[in-house]
C-alpha positions as CSV (number, residue, x, y, z in Angstrom):
1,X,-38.3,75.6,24.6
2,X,-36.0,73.2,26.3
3,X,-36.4,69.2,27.5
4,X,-33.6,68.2,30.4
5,X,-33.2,65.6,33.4
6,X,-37.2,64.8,33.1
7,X,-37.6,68.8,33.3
8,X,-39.2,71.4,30.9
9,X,-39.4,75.4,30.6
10,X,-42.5,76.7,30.9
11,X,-45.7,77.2,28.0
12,X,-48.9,79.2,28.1
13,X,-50.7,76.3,29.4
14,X,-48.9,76.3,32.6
15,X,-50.8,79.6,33.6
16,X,-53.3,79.2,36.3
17,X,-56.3,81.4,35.8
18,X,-55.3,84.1,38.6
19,X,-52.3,84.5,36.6
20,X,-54.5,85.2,33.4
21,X,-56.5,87.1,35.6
22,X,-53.5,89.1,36.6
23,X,-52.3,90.0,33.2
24,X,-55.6,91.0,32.0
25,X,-55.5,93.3,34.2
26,X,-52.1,95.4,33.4
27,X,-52.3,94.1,29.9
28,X,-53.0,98.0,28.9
29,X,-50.6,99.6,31.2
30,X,-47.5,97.8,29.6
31,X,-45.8,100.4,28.1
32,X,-43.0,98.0,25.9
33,X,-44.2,97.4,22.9
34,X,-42.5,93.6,22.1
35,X,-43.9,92.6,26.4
36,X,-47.1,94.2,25.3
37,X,-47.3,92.1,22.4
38,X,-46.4,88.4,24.4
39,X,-48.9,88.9,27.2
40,X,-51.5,89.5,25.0
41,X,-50.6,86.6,22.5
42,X,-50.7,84.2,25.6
43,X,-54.2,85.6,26.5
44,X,-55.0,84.8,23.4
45,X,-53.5,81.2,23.1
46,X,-55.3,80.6,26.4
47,X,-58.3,82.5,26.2
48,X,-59.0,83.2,23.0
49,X,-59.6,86.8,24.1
50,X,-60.3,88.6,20.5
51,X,-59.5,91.8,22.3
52,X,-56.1,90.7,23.4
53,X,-55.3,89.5,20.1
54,X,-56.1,92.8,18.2
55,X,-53.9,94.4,21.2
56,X,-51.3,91.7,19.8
57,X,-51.1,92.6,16.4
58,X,-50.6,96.3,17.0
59,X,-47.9,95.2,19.2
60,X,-46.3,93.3,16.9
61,X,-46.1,95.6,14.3
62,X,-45.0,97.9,17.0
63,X,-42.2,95.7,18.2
64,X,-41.1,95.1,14.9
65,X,-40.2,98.2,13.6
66,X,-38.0,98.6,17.2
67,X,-36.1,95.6,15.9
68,X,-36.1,96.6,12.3
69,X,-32.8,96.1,11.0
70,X,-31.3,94.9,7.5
71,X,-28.7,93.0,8.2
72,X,-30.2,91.2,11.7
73,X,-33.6,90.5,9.8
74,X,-35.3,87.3,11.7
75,X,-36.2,88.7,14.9
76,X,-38.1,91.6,12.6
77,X,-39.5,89.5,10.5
78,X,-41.0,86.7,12.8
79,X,-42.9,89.8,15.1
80,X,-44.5,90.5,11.1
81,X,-45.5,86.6,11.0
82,X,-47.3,86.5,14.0
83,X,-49.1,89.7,13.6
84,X,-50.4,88.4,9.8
85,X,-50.7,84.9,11.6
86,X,-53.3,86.6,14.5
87,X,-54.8,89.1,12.2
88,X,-55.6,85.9,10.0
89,X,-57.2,83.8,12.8
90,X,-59.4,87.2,14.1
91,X,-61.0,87.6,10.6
92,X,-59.1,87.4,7.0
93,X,-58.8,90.2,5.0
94,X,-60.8,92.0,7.8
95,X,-58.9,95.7,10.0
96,X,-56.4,93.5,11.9
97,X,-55.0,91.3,9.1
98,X,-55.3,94.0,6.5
99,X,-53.1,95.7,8.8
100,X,-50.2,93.6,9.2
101,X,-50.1,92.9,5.5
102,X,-49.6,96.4,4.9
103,X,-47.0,96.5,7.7
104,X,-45.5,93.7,5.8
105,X,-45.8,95.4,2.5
106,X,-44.6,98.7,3.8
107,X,-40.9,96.8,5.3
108,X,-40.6,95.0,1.2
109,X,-40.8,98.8,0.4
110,X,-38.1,100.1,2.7
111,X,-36.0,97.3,2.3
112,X,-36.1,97.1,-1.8
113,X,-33.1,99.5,-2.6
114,X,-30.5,98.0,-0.2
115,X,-31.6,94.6,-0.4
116,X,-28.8,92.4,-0.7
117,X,-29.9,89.0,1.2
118,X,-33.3,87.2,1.5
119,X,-35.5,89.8,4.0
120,X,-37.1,90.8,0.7
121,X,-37.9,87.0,0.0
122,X,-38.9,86.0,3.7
123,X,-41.5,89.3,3.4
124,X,-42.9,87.6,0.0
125,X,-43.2,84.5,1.5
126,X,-45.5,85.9,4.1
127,X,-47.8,87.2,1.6
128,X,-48.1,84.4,-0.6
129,X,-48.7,81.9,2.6
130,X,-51.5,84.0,3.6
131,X,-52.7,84.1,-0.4
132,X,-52.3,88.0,-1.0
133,X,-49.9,90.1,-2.2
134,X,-49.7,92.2,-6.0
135,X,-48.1,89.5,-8.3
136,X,-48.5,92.4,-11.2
137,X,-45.8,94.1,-8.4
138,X,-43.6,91.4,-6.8
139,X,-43.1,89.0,-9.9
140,X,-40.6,91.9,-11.5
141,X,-39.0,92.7,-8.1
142,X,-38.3,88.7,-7.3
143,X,-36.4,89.0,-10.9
144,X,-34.9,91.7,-10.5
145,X,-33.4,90.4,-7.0
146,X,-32.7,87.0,-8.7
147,X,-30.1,89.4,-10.8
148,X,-28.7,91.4,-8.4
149,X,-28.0,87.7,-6.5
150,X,-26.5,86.4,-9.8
151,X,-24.3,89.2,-10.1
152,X,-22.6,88.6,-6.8
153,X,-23.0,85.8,-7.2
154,X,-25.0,83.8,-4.8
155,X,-26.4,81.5,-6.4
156,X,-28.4,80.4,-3.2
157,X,-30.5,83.2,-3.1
158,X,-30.5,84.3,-6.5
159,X,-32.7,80.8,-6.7
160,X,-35.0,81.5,-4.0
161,X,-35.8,84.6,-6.1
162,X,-36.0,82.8,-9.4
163,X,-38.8,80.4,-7.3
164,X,-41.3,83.9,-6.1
165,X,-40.7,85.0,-9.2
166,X,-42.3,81.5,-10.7
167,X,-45.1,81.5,-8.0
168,X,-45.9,85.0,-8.6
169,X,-46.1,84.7,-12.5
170,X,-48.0,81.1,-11.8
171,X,-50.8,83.4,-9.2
172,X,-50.9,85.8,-12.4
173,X,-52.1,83.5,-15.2
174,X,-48.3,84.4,-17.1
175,X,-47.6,80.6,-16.9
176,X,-44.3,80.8,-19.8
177,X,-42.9,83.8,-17.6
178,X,-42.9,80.6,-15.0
179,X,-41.5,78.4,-16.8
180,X,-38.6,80.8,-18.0
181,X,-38.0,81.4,-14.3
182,X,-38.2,77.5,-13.5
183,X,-35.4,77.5,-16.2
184,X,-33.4,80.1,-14.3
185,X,-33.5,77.7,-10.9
186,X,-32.2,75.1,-13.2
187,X,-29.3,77.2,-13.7
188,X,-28.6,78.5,-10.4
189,X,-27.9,74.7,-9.8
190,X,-25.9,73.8,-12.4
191,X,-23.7,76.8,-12.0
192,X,-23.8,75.9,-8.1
193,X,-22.3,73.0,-9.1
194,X,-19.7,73.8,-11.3
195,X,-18.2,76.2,-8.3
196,X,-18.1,72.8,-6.4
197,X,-15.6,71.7,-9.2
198,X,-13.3,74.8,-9.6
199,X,-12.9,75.2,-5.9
200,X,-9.3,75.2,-4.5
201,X,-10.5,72.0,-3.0
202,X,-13.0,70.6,-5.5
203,X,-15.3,68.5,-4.2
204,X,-16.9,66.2,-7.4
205,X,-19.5,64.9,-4.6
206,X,-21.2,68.3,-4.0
207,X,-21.3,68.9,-7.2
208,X,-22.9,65.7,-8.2
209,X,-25.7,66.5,-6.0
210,X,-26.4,70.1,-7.1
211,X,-26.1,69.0,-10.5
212,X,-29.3,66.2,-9.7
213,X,-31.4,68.9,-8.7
214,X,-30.3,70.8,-12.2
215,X,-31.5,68.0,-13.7
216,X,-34.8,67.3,-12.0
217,X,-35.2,71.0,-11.9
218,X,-35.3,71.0,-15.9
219,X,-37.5,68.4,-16.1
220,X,-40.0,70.3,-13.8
221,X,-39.5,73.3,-16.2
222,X,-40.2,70.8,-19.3
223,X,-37.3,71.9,-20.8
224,X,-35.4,70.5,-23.7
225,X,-34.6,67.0,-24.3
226,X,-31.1,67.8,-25.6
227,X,-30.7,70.0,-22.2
228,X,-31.9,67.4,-19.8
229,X,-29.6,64.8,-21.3
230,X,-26.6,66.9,-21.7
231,X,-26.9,68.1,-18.2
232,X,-27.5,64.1,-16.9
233,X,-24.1,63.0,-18.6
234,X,-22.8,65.5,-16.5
235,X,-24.5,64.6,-13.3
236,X,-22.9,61.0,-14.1
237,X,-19.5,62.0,-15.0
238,X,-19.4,64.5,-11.4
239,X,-20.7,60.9,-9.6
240,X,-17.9,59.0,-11.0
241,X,-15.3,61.4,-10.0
242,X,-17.3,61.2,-6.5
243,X,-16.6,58.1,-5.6
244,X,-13.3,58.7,-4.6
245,X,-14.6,60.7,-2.2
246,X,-17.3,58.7,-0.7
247,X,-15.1,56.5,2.0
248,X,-17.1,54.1,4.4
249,X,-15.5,54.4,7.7
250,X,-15.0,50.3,8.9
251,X,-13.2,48.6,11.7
252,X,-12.9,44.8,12.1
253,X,-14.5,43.3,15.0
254,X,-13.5,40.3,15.0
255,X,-11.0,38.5,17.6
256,X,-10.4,42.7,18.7
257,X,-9.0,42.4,22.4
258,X,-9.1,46.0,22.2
259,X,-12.5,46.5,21.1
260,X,-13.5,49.7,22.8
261,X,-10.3,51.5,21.9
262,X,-11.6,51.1,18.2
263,X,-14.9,51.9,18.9
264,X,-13.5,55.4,20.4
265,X,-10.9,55.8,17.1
266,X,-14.1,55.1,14.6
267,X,-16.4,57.5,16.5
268,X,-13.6,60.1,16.2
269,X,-12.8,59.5,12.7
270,X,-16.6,59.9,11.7
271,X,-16.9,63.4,13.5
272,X,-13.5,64.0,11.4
273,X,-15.0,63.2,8.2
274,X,-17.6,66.0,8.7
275,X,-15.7,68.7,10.9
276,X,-14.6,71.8,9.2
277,X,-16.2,71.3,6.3
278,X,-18.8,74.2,5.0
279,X,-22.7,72.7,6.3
280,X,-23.9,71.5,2.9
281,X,-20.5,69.9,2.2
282,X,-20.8,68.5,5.8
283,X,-24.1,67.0,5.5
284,X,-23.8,65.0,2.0
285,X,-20.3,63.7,3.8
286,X,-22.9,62.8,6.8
287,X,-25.0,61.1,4.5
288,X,-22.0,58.4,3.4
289,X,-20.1,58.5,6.8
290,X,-21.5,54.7,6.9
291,X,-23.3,52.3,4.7
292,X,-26.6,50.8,4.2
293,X,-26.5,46.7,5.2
294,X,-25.0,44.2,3.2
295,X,-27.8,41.6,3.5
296,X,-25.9,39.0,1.6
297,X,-22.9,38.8,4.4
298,X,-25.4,39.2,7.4
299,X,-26.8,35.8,5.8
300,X,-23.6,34.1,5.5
301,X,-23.4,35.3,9.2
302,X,-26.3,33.5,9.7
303,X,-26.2,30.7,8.0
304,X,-22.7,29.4,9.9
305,X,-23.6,27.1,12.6
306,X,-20.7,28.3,14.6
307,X,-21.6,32.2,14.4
308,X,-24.9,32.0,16.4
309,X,-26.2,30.1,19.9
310,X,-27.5,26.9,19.6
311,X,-31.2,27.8,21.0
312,X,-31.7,29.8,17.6
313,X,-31.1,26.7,15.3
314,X,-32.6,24.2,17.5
315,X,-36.1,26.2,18.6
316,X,-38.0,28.8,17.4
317,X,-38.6,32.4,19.0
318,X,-41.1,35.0,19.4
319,X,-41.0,38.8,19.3
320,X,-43.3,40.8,21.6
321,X,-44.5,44.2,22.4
322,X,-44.2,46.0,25.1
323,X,-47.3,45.1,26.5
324,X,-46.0,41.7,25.9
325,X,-48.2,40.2,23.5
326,X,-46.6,38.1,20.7
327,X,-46.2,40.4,17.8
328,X,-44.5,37.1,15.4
329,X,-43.0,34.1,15.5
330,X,-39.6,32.5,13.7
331,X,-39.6,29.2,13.6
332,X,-36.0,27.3,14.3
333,X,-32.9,28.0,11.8
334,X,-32.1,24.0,11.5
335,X,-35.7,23.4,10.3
336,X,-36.0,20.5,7.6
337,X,-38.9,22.5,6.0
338,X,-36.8,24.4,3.2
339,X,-39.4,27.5,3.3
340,X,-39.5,27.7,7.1
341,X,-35.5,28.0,7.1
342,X,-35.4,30.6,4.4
343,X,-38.3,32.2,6.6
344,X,-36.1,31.8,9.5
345,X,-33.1,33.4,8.0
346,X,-34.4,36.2,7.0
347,X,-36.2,36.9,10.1
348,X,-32.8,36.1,12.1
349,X,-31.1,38.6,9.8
350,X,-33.6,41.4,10.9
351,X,-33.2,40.6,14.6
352,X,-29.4,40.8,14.2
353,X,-29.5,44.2,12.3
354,X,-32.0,45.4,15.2
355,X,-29.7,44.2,18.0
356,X,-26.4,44.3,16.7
357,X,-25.5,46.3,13.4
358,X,-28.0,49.2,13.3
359,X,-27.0,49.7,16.8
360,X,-23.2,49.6,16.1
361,X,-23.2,51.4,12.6
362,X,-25.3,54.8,14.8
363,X,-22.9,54.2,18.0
364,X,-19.6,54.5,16.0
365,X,-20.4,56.7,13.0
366,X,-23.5,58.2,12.6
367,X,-24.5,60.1,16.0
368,X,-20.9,61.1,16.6
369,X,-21.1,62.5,12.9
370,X,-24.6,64.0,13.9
371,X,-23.1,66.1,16.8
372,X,-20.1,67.3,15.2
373,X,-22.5,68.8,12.5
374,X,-24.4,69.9,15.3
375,X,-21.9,71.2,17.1
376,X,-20.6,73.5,14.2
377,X,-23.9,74.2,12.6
378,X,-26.5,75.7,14.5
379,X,-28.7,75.1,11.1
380,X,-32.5,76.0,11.2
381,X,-34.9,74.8,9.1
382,X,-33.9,76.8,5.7
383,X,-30.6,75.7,5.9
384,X,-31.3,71.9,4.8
385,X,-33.4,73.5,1.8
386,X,-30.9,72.2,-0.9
387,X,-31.9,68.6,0.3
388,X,-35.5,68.9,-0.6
389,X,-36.1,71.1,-3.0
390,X,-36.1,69.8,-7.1
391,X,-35.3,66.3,-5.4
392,X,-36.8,63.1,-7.1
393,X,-37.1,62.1,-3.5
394,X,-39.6,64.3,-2.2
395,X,-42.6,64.9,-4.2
396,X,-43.7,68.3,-5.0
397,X,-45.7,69.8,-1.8
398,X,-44.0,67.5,0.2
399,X,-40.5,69.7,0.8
400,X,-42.3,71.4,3.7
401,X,-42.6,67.8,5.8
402,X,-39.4,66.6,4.7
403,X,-37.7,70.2,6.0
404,X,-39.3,69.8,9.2
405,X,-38.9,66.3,9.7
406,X,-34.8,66.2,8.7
407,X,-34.3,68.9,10.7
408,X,-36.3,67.7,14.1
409,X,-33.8,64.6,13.3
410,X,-30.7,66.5,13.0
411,X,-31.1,67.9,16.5
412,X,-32.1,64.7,18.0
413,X,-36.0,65.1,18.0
414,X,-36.3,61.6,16.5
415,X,-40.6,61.6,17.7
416,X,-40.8,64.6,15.8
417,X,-39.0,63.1,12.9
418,X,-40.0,59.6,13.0
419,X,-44.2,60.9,12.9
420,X,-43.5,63.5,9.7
421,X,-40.6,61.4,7.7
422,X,-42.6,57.7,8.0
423,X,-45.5,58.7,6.4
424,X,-43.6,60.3,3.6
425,X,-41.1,57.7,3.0
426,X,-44.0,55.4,1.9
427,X,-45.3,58.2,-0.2
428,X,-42.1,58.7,-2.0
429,X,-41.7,54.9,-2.8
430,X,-45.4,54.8,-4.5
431,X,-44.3,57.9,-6.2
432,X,-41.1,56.2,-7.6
433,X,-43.0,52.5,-8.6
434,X,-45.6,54.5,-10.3
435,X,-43.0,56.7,-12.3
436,X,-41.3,53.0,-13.3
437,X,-44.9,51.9,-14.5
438,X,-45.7,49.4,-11.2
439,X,-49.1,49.5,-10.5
440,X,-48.8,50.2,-6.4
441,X,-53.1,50.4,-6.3
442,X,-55.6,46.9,-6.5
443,X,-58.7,47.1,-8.1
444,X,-61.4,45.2,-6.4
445,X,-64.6,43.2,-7.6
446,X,-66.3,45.9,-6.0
447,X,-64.9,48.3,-8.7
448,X,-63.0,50.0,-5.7
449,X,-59.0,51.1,-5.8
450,X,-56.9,51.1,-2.6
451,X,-53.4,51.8,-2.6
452,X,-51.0,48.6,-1.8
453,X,-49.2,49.2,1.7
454,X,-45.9,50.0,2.8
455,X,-45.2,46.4,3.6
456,X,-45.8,44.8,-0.1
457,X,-43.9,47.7,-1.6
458,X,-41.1,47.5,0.1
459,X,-41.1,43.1,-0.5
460,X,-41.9,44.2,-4.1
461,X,-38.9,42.5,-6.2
462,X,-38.2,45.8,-7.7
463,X,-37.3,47.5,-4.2
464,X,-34.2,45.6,-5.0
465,X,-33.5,47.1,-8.0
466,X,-34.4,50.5,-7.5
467,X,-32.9,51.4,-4.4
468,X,-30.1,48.5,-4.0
469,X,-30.4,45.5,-2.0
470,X,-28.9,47.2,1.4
471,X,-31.4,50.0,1.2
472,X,-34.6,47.8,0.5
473,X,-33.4,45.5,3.3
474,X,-33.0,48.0,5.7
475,X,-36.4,50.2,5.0
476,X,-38.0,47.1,5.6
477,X,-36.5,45.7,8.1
478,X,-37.4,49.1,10.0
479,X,-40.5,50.0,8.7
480,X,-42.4,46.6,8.4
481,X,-40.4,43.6,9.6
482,X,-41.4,43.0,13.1
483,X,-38.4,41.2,13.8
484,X,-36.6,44.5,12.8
485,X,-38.2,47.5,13.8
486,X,-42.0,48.0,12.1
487,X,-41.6,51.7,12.8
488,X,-44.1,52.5,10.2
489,X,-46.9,50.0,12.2
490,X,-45.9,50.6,15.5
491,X,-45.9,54.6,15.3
492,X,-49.4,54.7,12.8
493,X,-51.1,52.8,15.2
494,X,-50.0,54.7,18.6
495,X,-47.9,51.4,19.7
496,X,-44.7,52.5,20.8
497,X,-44.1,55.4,23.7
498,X,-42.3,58.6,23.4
499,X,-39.2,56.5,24.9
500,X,-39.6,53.4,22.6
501,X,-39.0,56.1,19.5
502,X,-35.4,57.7,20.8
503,X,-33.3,54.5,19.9
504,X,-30.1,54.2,17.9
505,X,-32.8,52.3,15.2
506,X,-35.0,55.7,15.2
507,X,-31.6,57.5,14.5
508,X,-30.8,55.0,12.0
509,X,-34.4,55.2,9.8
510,X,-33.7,58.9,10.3
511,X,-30.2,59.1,8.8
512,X,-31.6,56.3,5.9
513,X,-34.5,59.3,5.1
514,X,-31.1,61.9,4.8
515,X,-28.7,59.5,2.8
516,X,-32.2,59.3,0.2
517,X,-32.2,62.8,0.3
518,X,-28.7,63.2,-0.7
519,X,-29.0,60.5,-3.5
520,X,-32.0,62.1,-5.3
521,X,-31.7,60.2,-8.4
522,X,-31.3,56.2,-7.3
523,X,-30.9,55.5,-11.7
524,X,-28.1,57.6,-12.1
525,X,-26.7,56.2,-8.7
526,X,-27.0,52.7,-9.9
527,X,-25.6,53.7,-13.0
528,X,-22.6,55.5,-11.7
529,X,-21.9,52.4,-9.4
530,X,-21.7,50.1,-12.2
């Protein structure tokens, strides 16, 4: 549960066997149903006692209907997860599972005529996780929720609605009563976004990125060309208006006597730029509360003879791992070879971005943005929903990884992060070359196809294009470069330790993943930028 000064709170595992012992033995005199229902889910997590975990999932269900309540639904509805979660792992569709689906189908029944949030939806989701569930039954229901949310409106929920109804109507074989509904999310988007625009404070940059996920949304839903393209001109119009709003937070460094005074005044301003604003307002702020690197000034940087020490332009220098074998070379910046200088540059420019700018850029705006957020949002998991669902970004039935892994990162779990977002972000940039018509697989003699890795992608001249030339030098440089980072490498092949992955660069590759997230269509970004 909690991580402090080298210190943890306690899990099952701790439990010596006595102890087991021990609460084997009142396990059936515990007369609470929710401290039943623990002690006999941690004899099950560390015995695997199938007794203890049928005692569980009567206690559960027990427990939950103590804590029933409509308007303080979670605790509820998590002691009906676990009981379909246990019932599942003792034997599906068998007495104990059967049971807590019912228990679960019984609560959707109670809960139907007041129903005014998402209880109804969480229950449904439990159902169709576990593969069960009436869709004849619940595909109506979700709809007629969707209205009631519409009505209000809420057009958060009255889209999570829209989406069981679509997965309920896709389980039933009604596959244009999905695609109606997947035209209904589209809307619950686009109207989202228009509220960002008539608000007393209208924010154009909200409602640029609702109105992406409109547009992605009706694609999805193959809906009409002359819809898709009428809602995209709007999607650019809102991100013209939206640059106004996007302001980098800078301060000049150089010949600054009073250095750490600015470093304090930036660091304030960037938990300023998010503070007090609503948490999905906050976060796309978050996501432009710095910018990516400008490769072509760090060069010019570079490149002066009086900027850097005269060791890097005379001799060459090596980067190593931790165990402290050489990992690559650089060879000298004042090399006659014209190849080994433009070598050298580049590799100089990703040592300088590791030591000096990554660092700075996280130190003064990001992680002070990050805790403010934090601070004022005590977000879970559903919350940063709107950044993955319908998003050009993240791949269909990859929303799940991206969820997880954005949200580990918002509340500094950067190991957590770093393992689920990696592997996506290479997936994602495949996903976008192959949608552009770049072949990202090689055909061998052998008649064999393997997919091109992270590292030719992201040196692909395209990258460039695609994503911008700060982007594409910073994903590589810490992903692949091993001058930079090589995150990607170092983390896929069990290099780096726990400590060697909280760093301001972990932070930084983290925040890139969000600022992706919040830019879901990088054409229309380019666009609007010209």
């Amino acid at each position: 549960m909690a991580i402090w000064d080298g210190r943890r709170s306690a899990i099952p595992e701790d439990l010596l066997a006595a102890d087991l012992d021990a609460l084997s033995g009142v396990l059936a005199e515990i007369q609470d149903a929710e401290f039943r229902a623990r002690v006999a889910d941690v004899l099950w997590v560390c015995r695997k006692d199938y007794k203890a975990a049928q005692t569980a999932v009567d206690a559960y269900i027990e427990s939950s209907r103590v804590l029933e309540s409509g308007d303080m639904w979670p605790p509820f509805s998590e002691r009906l997860e676990r009981a379909m979660q246990l019932g599942a792992k003792i034997g599906r569709l068998k007495q104990f599972h059967l049971k807590a689906i019912q228990a679960v189908e019984d609560a959707i029944a109670r809960h139907e005529p007041t129903e005014k949030g998402l209880l109804c939806a969480r229950l449904m989701h439990f159902l169709l996780a576990d593969r069960v569930g009436d869709a004849k039954k619940y595909a109506p229901l979700s709809e007629k929720f969707a209205k009631i949310m519409e009505g209000v409106p809420n057009w958060h929920f009255a889209r999570d609605y829209w989406q069981l109804k679509a997965v309920w109507d896709s389980k039933d074989g009604k596959l244009d009563d999905a695609r109606t509904a997947q035209l209904q999310i589209a809307n619950t988007y686009v109207k989202l976004a228009e509220s960002f625009t008539t608000a007393a404070q209208p924010s154009y940059l909200g409602a640029a990125g609702w109105m992406a996920k409109a547009v992605q949304a009706l694609r999805e839903a193959k809906a009409d060309a002359t819809d898709i393209e009428n809602t995209h001109r709007r999607l650019l119009d809102f991100q013209k208006r939206s640059m106004s709003e996007m302001e980098t937070i800078q301060i000049p460094l150089e010949n600054a006597p009073d250095l750490e005074k600015k470093l304090e005044e930036s660091a304030k301003a960037a938990a300023a730029h998010v503070a007090g604003h609503c948490f999905e307002d906050a976060i796309i702020r978050f996501a432009f509360v710095a910018e990516p690197s400008r490769p072509d000034e760090l060069k010019k940087r570079i490149e002066d003879p009086n900027s850097g020490g005269v060791f890097t332009q005379l001799f060459g220098t090596t980067t190593v791992r931790s165990d402290g074998q050489t990992s690559d070379t650089k060879p000298p910046l004042a090399s006659d070879d014209p190849k080994e200088r433009e070598i050298a540059v580049l590799k100089e420019m990703y040592s300088q971005a590791r030591t000096v700018d990554w660092r700075l850029r996280v130190q003064v705006s990001i992680e002070p943005a990050r805790q403010q957020i934090v601070s004022e949002h005590p977000a879970r998991p559903m919350d940063l929903m709107f950044l993955v669902q319908d998003n050009p970004f993240v791949p269909l039935g990859r929303e799940g990884l991206f969820l997880r892994g954005l949200h580990a990162g918002l509340h500094g779990d950067l190991v957590l992060a770093l393992h689920l977002l990696l592997p996506q972000i290479e997936n994602s940039v495949r996903e976008i070359f192959t949608a552009r018509g770049i072949i990202t697989s090689k055909l061998e003699s052998d008649q064999t196809q393997d997919e091109r890795d992270m590292g030719w992608m992201l040196a692909h001249a395209e990258m460039s294009k695609i994503f911008g030339p700060g982007m594409a030098f910073d994903l590589r440089g810490l992903l692949v470069e091993r001058f930079g980072l090589n995150l990607r490498n170092d983390i896929a092949h069990g290099l780096l330790a726990e400590s060697q992955m909280v760093t301001e660069g972990a932070l930084y590759a983290w925040w890139l993943t969000l600022r992706l997230c919040c830019i879901p269509i990088a054409a229309a970004q380019q666009e609007s930028k010209a």
